[in-house]
C-alpha positions as MATLAB code, in Angstrom:
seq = 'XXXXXXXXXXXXXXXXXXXXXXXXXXXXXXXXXXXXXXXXXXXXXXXXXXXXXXXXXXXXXXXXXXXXXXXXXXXXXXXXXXXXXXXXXXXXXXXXXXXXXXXXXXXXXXXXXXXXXXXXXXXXXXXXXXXXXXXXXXXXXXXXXXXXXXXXXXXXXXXXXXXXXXXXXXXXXXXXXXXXXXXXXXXXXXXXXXXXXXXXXXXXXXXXXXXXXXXXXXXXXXXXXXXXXXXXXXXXXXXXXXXXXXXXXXXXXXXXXXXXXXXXXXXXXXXXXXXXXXXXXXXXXXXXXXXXXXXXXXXXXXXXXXXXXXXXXXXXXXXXXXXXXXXXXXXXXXXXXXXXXXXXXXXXXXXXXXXXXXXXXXXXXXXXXXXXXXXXXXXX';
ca = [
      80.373  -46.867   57.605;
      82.299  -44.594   60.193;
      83.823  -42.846   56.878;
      80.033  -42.420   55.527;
      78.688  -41.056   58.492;
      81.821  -38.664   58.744;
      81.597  -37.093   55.399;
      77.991  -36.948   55.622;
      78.097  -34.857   58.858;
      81.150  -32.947   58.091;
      81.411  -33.475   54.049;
      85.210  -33.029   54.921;
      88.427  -34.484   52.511;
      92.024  -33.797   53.099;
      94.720  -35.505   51.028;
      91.652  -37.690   49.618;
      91.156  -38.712   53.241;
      87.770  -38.493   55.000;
      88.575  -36.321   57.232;
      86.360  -37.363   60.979;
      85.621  -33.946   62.914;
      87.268  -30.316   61.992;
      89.794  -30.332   64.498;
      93.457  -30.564   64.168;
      96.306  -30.702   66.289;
      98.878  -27.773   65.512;
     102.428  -28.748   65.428;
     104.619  -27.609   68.275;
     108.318  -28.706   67.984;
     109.479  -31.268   70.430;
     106.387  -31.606   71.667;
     103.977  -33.203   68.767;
     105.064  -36.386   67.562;
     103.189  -39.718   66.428;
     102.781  -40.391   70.473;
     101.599  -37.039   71.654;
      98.425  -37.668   68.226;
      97.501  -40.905   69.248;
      97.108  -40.123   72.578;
      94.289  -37.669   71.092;
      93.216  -38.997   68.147;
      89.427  -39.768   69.180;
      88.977  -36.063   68.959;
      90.804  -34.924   66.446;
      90.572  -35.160   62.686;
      93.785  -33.993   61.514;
      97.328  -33.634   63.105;
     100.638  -31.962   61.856;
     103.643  -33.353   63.637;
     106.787  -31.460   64.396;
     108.090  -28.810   62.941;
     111.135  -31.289   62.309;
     114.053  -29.362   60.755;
     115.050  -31.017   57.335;
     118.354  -29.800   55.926;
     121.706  -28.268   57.472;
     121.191  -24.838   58.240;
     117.413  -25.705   59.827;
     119.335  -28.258   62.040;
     121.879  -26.548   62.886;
     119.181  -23.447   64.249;
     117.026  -26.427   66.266;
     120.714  -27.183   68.009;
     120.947  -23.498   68.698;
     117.407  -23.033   69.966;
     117.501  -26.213   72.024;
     120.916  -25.153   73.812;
     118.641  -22.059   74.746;
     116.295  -23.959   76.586;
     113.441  -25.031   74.024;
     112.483  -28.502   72.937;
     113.760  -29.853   70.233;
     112.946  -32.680   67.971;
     116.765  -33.137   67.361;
     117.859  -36.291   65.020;
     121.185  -37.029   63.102;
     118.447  -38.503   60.558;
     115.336  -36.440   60.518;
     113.503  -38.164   57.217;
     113.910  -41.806   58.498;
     112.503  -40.387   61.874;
     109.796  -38.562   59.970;
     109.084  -41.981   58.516;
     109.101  -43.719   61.516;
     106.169  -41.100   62.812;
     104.206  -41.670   59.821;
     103.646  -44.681   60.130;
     103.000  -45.038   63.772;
      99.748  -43.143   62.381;
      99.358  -45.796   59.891;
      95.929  -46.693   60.706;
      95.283  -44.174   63.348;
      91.856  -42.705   61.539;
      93.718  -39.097   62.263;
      94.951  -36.920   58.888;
      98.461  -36.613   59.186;
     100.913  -33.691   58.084;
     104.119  -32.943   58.648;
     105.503  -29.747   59.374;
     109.136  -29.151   57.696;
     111.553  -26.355   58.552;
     113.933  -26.181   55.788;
     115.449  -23.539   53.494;
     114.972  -24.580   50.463;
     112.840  -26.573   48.087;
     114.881  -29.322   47.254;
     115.206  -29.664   50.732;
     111.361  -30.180   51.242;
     111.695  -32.011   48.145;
     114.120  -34.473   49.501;
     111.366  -35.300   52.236;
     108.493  -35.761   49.701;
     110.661  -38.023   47.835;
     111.016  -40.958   50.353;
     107.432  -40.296   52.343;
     105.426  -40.108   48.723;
     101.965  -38.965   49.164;
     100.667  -39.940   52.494;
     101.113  -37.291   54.046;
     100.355  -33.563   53.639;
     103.710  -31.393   53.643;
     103.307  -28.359   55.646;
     105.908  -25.950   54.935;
     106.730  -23.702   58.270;
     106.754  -20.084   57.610;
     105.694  -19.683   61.261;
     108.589  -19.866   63.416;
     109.876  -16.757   64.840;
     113.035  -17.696   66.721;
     115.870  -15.863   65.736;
     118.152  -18.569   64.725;
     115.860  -20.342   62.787;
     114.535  -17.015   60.920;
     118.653  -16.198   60.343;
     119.138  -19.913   58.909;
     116.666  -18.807   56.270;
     112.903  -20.709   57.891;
     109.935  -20.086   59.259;
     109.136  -16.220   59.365;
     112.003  -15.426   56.812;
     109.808  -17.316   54.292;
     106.974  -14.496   55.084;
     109.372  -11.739   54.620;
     110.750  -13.760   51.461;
     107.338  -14.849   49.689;
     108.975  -15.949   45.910;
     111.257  -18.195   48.577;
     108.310  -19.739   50.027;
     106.192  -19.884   46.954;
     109.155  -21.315   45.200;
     108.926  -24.056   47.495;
     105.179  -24.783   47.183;
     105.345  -25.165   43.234;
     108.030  -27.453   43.845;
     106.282  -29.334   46.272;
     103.126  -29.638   43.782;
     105.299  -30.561   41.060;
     105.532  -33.835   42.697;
     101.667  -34.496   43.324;
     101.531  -34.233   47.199;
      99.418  -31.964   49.135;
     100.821  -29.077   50.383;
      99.996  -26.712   53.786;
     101.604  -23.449   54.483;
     101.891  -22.655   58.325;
     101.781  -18.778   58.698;
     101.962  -16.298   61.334;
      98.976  -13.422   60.252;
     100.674   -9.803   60.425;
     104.262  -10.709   59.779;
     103.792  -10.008   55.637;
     102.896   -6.398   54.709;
      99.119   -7.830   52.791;
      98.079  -11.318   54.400;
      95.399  -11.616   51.620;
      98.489  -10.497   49.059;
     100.328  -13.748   50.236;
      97.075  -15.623   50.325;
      96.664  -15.525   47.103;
      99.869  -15.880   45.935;
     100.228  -19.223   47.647;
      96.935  -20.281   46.216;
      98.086  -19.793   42.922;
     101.087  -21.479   43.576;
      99.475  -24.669   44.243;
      99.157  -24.370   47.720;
      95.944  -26.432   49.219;
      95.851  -25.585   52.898;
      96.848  -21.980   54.874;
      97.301  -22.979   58.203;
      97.170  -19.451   60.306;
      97.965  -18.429   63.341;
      95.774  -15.233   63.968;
      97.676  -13.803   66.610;
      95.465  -11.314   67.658;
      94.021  -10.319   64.835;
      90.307  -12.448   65.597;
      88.127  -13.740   62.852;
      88.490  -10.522   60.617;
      91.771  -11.429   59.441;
      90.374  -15.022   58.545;
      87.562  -13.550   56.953;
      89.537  -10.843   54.437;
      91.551  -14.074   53.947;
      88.444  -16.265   53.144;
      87.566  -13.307   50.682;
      90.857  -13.560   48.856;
      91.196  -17.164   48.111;
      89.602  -20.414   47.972;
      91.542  -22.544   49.575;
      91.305  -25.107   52.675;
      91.664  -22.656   55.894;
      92.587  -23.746   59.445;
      92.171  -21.000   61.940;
      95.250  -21.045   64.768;
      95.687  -20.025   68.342;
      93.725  -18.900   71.221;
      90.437  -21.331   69.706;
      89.460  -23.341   73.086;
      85.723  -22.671   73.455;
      82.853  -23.686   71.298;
      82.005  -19.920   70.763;
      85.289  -18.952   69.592;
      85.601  -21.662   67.424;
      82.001  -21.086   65.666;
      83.319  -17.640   65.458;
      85.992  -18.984   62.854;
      83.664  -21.320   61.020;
      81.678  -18.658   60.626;
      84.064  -16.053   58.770;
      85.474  -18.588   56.841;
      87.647  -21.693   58.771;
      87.145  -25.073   57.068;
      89.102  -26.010   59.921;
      90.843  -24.974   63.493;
      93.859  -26.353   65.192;
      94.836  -26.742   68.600;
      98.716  -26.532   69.901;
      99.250  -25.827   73.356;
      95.775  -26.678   74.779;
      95.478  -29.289   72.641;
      94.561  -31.628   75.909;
      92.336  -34.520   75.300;
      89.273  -32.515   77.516;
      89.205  -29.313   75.638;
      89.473  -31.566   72.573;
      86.701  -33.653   73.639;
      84.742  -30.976   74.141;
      84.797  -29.094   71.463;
      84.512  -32.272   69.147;
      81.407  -33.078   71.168;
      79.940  -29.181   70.466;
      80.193  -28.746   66.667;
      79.359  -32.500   66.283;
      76.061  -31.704   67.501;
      75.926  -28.373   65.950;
      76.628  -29.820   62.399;
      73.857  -32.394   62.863;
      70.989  -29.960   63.947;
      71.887  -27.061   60.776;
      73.746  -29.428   58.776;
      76.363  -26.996   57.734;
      78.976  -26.928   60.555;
      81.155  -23.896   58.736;
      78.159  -22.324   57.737;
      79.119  -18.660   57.331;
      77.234  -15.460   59.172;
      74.812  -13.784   56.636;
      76.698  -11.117   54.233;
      74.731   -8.134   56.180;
      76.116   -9.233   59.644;
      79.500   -9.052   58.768;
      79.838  -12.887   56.808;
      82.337  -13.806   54.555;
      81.802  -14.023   50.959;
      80.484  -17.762   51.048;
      77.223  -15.859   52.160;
      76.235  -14.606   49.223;
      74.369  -18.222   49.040;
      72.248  -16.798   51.515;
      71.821  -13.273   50.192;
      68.449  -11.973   48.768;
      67.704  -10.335   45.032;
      70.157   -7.335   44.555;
      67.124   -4.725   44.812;
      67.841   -2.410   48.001;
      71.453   -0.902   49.114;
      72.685   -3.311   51.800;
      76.380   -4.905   51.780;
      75.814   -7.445   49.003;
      75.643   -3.708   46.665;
      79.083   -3.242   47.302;
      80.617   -6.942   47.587;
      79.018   -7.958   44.285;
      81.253   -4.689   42.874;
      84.599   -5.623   44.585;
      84.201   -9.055   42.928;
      83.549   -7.410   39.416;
      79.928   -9.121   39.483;
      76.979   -7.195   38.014;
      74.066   -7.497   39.588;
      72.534   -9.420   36.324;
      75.407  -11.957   36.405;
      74.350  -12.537   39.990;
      71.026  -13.668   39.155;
      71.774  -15.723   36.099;
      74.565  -17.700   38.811;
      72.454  -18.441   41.663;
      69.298  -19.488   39.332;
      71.654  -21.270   37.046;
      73.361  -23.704   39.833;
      69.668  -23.992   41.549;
      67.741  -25.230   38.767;
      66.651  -28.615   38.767;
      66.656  -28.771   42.537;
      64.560  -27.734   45.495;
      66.379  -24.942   46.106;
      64.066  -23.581   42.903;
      61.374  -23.805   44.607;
      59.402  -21.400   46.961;
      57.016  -19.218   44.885;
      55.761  -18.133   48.682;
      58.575  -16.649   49.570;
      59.646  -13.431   49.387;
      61.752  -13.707   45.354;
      59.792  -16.625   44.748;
      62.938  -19.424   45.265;
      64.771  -20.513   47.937;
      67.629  -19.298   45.966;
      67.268  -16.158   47.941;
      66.675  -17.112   51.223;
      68.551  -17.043   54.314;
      69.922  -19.669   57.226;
      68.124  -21.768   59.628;
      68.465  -20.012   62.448;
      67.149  -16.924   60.987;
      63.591  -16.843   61.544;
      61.054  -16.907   58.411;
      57.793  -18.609   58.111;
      58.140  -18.379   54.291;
      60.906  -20.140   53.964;
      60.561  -22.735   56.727;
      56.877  -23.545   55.103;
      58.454  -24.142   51.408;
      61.193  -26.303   53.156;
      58.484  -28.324   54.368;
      56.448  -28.764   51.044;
      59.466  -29.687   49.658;
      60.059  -32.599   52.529;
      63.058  -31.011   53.864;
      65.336  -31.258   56.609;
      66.795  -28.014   57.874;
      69.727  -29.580   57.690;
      68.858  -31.132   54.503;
      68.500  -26.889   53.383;
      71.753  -25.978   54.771;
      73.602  -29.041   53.145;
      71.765  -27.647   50.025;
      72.801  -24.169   50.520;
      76.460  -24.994   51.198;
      76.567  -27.237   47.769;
      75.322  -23.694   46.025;
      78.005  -21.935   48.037;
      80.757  -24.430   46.820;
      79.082  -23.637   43.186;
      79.507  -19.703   43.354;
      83.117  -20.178   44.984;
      84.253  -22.198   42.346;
      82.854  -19.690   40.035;
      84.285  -16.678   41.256;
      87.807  -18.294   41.777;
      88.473  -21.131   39.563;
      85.984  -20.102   36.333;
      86.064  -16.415   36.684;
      89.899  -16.730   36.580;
      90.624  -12.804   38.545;
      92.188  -11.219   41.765;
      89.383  -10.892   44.285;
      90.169   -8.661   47.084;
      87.651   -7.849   49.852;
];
């Protein structure tokens, strides 16, 4: 029931796991372990522990770093301690991934081998410390992309979900890599934004369709809607990852998602959306922003049309001759304001969360569309 009610709020999966509220807990070495989740886990949805080093030369860099004053997770066995970890979150309600530093794939491989598929494999191209970067990890993968993509196809190969955690601004073309790693099989980009904001997340969003978790700096309700907003399916927590600042914002998108029923849902394409908005986007007749997106994407104006109509047919998204292109095809989001629309929603016995779960399904339809049927390079 708890799984229905999830899904139904949030209509989240990871790993074919309902996944309870769109908050995860970012890894932070020496710090995040099975102890440091379940302390949280009534606020979280998701969790990647670590960043456990896997082979030699990663070890061998956490030894270096920890003589240097960080913490560590240091053990002359690292996959037997990984599976201990796992399955202290046996149970636990709480998505779990593990973040691996290692150099190479069969050393991620060697991992996936004895843990299977419980667990999604997050492969650290984020850490920046200089021994670890020398060994051959973390940011050198960034700098190294066939390395790192190398490492994802092997990782798919075996049928286990796979997470990339990446530092924005470290590769020459974030949406470049983006895509790249999407094509190599690669199901999750977990980013750190540095300070790049929602824009970066947003060109990212435009590049790619896969499952995005926004990183750092995300402890308020607004800056977190900010991400949902330009494209986040999820955000992650690391070093205020405290059970009130959790609580809180688990508390603030939970009610959010059940007044517009679409917790992610994205800003409209003319104030500065991603391209998930084109769901909300009017009839291509006047020059405003959806001119020039519909171009980039190699999408005539026709071909528009014929999509949207297509995937609303048959449902009440078809209907609306009162409105202004006579279907709510071509209307906008609840919480812009539009006696039109809200009257046809009403006709039709709708929710406006019932419309927004409706307009996200039609989103999902053009995504897949552009990315997975249209088969090209997007770049916005």
């Amino acid at each position: 029931m708890e799984n229905e009610e999830n899904f139904h709020r949030f209509g989240l999966i990871l790993n074919k796991k309902v996944v309870r509220t769109p908050i995860a807990i970012a890894s932070m070495a020496g710090w995040v372990d099975a102890a440091y989740v379940l302390d949280r886990k009534d606020h979280i949805g998701a969790a990647f522990i670590g960043g456990y080093s896997v082979d030699e030369p990663a070890i061998r860099a956490s030894h270096e770093m920890a003589k240097a004053g960080r913490k560590e997770f240091l053990s002359s066995d690292p996959v037997a301690e990984l599976e201990a970890q796992v399955g202290l979150l046996s149970g636990s309600g709480v998505v779990t991934g593990v973040n691996l530093r290692g150099t190479s794939p069969a050393s991620f491989l060697e991992v996936a081998e004895i843990l299977g598929d419980s667990v999604i494999y997050e492969i650290d191209a984020h850490c920046r410390q200089e021994p670890m970067v020398t060994a051959g990890s973390g940011e050198h993968f960034l700098r190294h992309p066939d390395a790192l993509t190398a490492s994802v196809r092997a990782l798919k190969a075996e049928g286990v979900s796979v997470s990339v955690k990446m530092r924005a601004g470290v590769h020459r073309d974030d949406r470049a890599l983006a895509v790249a790693l999407w094509k190599a099989g690669a199901d999750i980009l977990h980013i750190d934004l540095m300070d790049f904001g929602y824009q970066k997340l947003r060109q990212i969003r435009n590049s790619c369709p896969v499952f995005l978790i926004a990183n750092n700096g995300i402890t308020s309700f607004d800056v977190m809607k900010d991400m949902f907003s330009h494209g986040a399916d999820m955000v992650s927590l690391a070093r205020k990852s405290d059970e009130r600042t959790l609580a809180g914002l688990d508390a603030a998108i939970s009610r959010h998602a059940d007044q517009h029923g679409w917790y992610n849902s994205p800003k409209q394409l003319c104030r500065g959306g991603d391209i998930r908005a084109l769901t909300f986007c009017c009839m291509p007749v006047k020059n405003c922003p959806l001119i020039p997106t519909l171009e980039k994407l190699g999408v005539s104006r026709d071909a528009y049309i014929a999509m949207k109509l297509g995937f609303v047919k048959g449902t009440p998204l078809e209907e609306g001759k009162q409105t202004c292109f006579g279907s709510l095809a071509w209307c906008c989001k609840d919480s812009s304001p539009c006696m039109f629309r809200d009257l046809t929603i009403r006709q039709a016995g709708l929710s406006n969360g019932q419309y927004m779960r409706m307009k996200r399904e039609l989103a999902q339809k053009l995504m897949k569309r552009l990315f997975h049927d249209g088969a090209q390079d997007i770049a916005c």
